[in-house]
N, C-alpha and C positions, 0 to 999 in steps of 0.2 A: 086512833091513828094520828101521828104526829103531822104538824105542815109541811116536814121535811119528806115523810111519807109518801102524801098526797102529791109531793111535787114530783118525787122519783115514779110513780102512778101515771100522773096524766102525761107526764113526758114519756113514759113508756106505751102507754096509750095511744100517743100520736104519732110514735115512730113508727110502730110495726106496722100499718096499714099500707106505710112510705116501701116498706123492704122488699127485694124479691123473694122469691121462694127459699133460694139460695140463703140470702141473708138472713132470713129468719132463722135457718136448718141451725144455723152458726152464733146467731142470737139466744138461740134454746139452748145449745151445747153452750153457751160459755153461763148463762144465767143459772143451768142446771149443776153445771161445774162451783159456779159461789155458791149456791145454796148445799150442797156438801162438804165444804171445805169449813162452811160459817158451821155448819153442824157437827162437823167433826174436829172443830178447835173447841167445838163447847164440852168436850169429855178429855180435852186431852188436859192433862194437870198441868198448871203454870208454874214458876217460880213461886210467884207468890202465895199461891196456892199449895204448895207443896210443905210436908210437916219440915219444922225444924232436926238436922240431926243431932241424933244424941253427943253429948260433950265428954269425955272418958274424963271421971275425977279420980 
């Protein structure tokens, strides 16, 4: 795990305890909401990624 990791970690570690109920409910829907979005940009083909098209000679 990276320090950058660890730091998004224990700062999320010390927040939730802070939140109400409420805030958490909205804390998980949007945390759940990135981790689908980072999952489903990893299959979607880039530009760059994408084949070159063929050139008509």
């Amino acid at each position: 795990m990276t320090e950058k990791e660890k730091k998004i970690m224990q700062t999320c570690g010390a927040l939730v305890p802070r939140l109400t109920e409420q805030e958490k409910d909205r804390f998980l829907t949007f945390t759940e909401g990135m981790a689908f979005l980072s999952s489903r940009s990893h299959s979607i083909m880039t530009r760059d990624s994408a084949p070159e098209p063929k050139t008509r000679t």
